[in-house]
Structures are given as C-alpha cells and as structure tokens.
SEFIZA-3560 file (N, C-alpha, C; in Angstrom, 3 decimals):
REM SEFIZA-3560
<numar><xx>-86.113</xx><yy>51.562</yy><zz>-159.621</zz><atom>N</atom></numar>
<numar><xx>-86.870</xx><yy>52.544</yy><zz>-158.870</zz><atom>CA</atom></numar>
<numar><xx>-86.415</xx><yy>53.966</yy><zz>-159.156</zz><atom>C</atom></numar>
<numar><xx>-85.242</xx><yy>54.338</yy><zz>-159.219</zz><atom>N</atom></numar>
<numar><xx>-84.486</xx><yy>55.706</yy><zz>-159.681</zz><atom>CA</atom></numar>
<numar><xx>-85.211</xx><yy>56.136</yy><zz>-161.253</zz><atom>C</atom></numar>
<numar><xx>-85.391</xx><yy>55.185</yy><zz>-162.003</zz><atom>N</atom></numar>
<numar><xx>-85.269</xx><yy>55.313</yy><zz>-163.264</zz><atom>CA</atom></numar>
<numar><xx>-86.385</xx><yy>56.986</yy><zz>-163.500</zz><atom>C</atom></numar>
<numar><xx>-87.436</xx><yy>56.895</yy><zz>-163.391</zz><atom>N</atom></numar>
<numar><xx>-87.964</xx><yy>57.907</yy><zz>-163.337</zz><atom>CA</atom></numar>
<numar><xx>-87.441</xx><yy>59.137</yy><zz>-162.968</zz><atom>C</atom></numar>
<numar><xx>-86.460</xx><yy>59.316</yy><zz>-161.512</zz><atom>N</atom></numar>
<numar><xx>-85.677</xx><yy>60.665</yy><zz>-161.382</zz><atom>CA</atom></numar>
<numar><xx>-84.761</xx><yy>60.741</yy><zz>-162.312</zz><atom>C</atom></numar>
<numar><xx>-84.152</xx><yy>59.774</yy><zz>-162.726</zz><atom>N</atom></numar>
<numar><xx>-82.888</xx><yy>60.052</yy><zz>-164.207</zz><atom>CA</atom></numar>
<numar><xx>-83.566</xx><yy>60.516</yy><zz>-165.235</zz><atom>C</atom></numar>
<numar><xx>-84.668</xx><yy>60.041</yy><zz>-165.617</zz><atom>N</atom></numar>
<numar><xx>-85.511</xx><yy>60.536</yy><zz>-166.721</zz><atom>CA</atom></numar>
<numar><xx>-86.046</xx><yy>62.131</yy><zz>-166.395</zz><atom>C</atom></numar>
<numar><xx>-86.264</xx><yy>62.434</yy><zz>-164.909</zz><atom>N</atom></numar>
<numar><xx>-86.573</xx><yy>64.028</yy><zz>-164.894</zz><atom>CA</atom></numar>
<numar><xx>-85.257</xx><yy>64.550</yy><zz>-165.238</zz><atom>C</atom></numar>
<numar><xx>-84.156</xx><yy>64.141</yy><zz>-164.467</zz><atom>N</atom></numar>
<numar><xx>-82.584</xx><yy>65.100</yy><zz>-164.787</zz><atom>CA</atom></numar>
<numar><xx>-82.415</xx><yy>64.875</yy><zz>-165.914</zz><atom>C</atom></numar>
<numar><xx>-82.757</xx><yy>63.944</yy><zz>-167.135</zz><atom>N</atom></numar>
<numar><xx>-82.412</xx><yy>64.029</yy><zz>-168.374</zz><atom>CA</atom></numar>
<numar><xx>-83.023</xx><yy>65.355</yy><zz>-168.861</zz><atom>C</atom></numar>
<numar><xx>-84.084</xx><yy>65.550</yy><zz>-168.921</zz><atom>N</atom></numar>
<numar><xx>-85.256</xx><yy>66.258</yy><zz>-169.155</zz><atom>CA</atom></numar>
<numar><xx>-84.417</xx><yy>67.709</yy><zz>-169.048</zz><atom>C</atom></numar>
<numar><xx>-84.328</xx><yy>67.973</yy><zz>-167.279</zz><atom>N</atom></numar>
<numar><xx>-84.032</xx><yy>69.393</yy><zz>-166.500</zz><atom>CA</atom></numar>
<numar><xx>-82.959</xx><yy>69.819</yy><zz>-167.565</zz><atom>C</atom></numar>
<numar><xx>-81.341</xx><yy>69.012</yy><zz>-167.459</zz><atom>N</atom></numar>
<numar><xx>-80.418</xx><yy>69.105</yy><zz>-168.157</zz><atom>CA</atom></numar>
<numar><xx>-80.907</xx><yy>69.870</yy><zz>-169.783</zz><atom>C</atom></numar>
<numar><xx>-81.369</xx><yy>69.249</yy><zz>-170.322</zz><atom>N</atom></numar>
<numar><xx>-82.155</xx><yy>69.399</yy><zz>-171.628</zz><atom>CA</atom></numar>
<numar><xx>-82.703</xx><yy>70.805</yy><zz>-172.180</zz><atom>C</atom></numar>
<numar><xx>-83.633</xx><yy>70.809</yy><zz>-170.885</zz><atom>N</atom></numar>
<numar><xx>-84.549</xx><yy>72.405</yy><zz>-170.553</zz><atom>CA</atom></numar>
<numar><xx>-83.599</xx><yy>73.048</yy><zz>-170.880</zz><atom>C</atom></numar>
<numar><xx>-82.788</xx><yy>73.276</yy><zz>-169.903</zz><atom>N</atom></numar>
<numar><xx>-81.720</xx><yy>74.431</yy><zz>-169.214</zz><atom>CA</atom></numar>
<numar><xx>-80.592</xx><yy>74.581</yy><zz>-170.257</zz><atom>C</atom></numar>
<numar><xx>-80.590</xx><yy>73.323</yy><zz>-171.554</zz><atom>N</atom></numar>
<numar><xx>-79.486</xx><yy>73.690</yy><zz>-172.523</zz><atom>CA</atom></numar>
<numar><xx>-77.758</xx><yy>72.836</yy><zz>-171.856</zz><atom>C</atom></numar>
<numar><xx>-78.150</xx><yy>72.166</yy><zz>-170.996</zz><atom>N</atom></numar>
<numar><xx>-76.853</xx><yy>71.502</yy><zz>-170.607</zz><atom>CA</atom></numar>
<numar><xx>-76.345</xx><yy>70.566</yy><zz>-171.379</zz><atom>C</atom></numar>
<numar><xx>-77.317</xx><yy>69.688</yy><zz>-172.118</zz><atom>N</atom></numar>
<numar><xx>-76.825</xx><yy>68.633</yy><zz>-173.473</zz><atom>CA</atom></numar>
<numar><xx>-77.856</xx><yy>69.268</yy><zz>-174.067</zz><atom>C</atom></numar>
<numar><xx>-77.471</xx><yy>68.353</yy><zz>-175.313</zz><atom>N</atom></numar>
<numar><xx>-78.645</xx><yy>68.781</yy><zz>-176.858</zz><atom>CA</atom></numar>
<numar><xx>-79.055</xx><yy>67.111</yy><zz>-177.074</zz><atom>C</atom></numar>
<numar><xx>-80.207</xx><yy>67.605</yy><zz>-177.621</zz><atom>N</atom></numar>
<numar><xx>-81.287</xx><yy>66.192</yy><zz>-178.475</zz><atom>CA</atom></numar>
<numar><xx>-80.821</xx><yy>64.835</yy><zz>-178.143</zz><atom>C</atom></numar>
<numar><xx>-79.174</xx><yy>64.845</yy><zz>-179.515</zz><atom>N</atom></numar>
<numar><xx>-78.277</xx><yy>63.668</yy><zz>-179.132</zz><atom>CA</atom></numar>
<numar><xx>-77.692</xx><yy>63.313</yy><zz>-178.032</zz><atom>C</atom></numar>
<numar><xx>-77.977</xx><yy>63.876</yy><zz>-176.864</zz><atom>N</atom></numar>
<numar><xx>-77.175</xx><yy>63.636</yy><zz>-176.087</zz><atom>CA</atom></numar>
<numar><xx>-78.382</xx><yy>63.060</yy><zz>-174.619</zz><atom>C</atom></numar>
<numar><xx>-79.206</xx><yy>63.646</yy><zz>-174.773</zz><atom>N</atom></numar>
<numar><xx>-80.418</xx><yy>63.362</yy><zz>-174.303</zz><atom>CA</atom></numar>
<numar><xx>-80.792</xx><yy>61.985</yy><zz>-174.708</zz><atom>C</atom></numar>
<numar><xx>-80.983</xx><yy>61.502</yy><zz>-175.629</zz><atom>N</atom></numar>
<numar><xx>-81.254</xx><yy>60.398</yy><zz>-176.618</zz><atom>CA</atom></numar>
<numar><xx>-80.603</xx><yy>59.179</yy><zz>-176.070</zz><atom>C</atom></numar>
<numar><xx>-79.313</xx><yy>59.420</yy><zz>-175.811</zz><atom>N</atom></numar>
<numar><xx>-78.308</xx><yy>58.579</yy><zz>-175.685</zz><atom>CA</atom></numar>
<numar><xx>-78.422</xx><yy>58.045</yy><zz>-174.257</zz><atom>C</atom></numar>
<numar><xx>-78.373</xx><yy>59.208</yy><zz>-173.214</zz><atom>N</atom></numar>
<numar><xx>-78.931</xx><yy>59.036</yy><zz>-172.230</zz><atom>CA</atom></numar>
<numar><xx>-79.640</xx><yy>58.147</yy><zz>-172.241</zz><atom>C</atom></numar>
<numar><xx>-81.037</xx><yy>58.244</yy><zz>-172.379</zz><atom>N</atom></numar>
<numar><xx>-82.215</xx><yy>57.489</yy><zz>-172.524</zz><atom>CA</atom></numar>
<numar><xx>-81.913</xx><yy>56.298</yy><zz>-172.488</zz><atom>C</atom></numar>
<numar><xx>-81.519</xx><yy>55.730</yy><zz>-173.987</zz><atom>N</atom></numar>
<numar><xx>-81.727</xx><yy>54.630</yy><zz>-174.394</zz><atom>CA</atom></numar>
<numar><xx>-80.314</xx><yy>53.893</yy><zz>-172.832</zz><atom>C</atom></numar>
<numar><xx>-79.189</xx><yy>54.634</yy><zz>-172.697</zz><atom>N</atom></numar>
<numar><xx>-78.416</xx><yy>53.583</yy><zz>-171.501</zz><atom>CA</atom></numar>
<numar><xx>-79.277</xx><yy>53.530</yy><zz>-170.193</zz><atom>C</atom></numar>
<numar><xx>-80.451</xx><yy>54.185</yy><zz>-169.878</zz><atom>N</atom></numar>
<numar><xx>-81.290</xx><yy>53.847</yy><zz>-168.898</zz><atom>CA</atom></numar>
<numar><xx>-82.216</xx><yy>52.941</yy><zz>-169.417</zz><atom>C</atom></numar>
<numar><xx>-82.644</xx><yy>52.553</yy><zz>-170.236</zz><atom>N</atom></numar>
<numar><xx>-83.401</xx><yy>51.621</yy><zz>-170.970</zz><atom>CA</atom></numar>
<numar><xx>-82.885</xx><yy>50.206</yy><zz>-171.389</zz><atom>C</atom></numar>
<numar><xx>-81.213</xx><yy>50.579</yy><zz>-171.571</zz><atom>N</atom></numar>
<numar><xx>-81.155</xx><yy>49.119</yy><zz>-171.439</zz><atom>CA</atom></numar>
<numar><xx>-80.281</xx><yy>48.675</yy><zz>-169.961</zz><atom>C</atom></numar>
<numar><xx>-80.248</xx><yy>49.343</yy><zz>-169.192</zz><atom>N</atom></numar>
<numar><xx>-79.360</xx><yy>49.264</yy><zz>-167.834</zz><atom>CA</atom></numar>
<numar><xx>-81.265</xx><yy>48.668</yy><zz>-167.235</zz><atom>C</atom></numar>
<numar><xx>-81.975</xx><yy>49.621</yy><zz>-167.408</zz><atom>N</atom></numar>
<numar><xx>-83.605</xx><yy>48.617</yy><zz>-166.758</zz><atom>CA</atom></numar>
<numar><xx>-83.526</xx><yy>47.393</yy><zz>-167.363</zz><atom>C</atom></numar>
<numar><xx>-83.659</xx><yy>46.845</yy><zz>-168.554</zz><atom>N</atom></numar>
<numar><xx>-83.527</xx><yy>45.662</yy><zz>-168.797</zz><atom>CA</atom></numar>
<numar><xx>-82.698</xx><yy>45.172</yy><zz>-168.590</zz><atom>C</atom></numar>
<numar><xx>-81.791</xx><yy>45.265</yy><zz>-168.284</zz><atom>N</atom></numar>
<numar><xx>-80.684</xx><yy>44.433</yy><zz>-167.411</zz><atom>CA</atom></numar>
<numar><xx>-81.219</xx><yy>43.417</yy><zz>-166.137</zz><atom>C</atom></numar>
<numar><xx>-81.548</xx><yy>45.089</yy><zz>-165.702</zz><atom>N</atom></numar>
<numar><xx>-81.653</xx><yy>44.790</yy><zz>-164.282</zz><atom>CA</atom></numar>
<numar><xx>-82.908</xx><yy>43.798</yy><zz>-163.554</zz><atom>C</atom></numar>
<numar><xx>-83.836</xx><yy>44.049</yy><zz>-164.925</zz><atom>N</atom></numar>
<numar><xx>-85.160</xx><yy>43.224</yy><zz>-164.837</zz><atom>CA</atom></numar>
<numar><xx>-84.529</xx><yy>41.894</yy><zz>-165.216</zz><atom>C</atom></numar>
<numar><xx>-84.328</xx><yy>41.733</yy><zz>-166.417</zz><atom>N</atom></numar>
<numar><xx>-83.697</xx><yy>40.369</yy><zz>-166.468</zz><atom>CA</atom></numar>
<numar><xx>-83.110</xx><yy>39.931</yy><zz>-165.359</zz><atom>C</atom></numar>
<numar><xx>-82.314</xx><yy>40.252</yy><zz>-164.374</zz><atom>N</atom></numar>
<numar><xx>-81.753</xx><yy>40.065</yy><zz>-163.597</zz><atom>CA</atom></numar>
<numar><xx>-82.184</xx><yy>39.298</yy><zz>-162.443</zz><atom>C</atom></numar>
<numar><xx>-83.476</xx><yy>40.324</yy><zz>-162.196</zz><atom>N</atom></numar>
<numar><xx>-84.591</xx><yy>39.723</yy><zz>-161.087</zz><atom>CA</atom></numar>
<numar><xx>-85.200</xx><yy>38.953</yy><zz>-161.666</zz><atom>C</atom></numar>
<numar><xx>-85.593</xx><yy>38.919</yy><zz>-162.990</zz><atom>N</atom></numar>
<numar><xx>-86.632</xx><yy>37.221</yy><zz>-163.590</zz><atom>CA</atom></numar>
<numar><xx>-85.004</xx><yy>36.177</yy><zz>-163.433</zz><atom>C</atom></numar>
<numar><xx>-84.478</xx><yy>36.489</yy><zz>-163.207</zz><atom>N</atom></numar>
<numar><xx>-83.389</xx><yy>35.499</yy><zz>-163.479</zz><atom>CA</atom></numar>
<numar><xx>-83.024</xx><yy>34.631</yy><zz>-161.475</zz><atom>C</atom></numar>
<numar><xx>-83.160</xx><yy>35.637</yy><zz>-160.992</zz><atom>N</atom></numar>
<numar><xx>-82.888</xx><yy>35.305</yy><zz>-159.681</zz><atom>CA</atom></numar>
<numar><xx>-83.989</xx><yy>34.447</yy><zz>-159.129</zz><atom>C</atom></numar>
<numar><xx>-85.436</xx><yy>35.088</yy><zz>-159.379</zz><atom>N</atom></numar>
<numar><xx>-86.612</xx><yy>34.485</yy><zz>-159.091</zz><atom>CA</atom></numar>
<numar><xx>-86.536</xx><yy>33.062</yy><zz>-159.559</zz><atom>C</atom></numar>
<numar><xx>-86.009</xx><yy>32.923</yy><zz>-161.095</zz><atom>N</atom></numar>
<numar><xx>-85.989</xx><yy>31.553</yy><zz>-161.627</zz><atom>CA</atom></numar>
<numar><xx>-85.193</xx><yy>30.361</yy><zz>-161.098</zz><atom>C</atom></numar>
<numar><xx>-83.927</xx><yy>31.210</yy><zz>-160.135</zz><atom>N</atom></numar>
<numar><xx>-83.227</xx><yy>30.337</yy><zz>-159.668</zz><atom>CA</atom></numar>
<numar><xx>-83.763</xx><yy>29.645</yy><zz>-158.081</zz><atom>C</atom></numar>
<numar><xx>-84.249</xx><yy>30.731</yy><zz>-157.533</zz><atom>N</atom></numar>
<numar><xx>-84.732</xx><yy>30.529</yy><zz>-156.406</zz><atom>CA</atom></numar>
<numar><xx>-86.183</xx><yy>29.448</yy><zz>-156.088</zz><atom>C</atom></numar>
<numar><xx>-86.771</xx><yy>29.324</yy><zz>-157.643</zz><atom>N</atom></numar>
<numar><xx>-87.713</xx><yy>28.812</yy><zz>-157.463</zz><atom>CA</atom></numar>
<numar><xx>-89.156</xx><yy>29.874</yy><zz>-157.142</zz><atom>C</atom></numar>
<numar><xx>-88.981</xx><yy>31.006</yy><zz>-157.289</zz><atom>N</atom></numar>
<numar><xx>-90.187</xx><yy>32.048</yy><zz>-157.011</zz><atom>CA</atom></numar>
<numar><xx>-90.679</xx><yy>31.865</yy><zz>-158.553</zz><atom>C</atom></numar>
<numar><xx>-90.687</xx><yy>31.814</yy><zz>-159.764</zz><atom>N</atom></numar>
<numar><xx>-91.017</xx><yy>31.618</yy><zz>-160.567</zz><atom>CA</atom></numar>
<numar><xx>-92.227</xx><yy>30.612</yy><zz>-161.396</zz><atom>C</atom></numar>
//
C-alpha cells in the first residue's frame, strides 16, 4: 500500500538533486522486489489457509 508514496519520495528526492539517476534506479528496483516479496507472501498465506 506505501509503495506508491516511496515512489513519489523517490521522485521528490530526485527533483530536488538529493540522489542522482543511479541512485534513484536502485531505489526502485528494492521497492520492486520488496512488493514481490510481499505479494508472494500473501499468495503464499492464502495457499496455506485454503483461500486459494
């Protein structure tokens, strides 16, 4: 649910010159795979529980 406000503060940071490109980038992609984590996580719970 956050993921979207991390993606604006990546952004703001960015604007304003607080990181550069690479650093932005990097960002990104550890919110991208911290979401898939976390999704896996919930298909994983659902599967156990039987919601699946």
């Amino acid at each position: 649910d956050a993921m979207p406000g991390k993606q604006m503060a990546i952004d703001a940071d960015l604007n304003a010159g607080i990181i550069g490109q690479d650093e932005a980038k990097t960002r990104r992609e550890e919110i991208a795979l911290e979401a898939d984590f976390y999704g896996s996580m919930d298909g994983a719970s659902k599967f156990v529980r039987g919601d699946a």
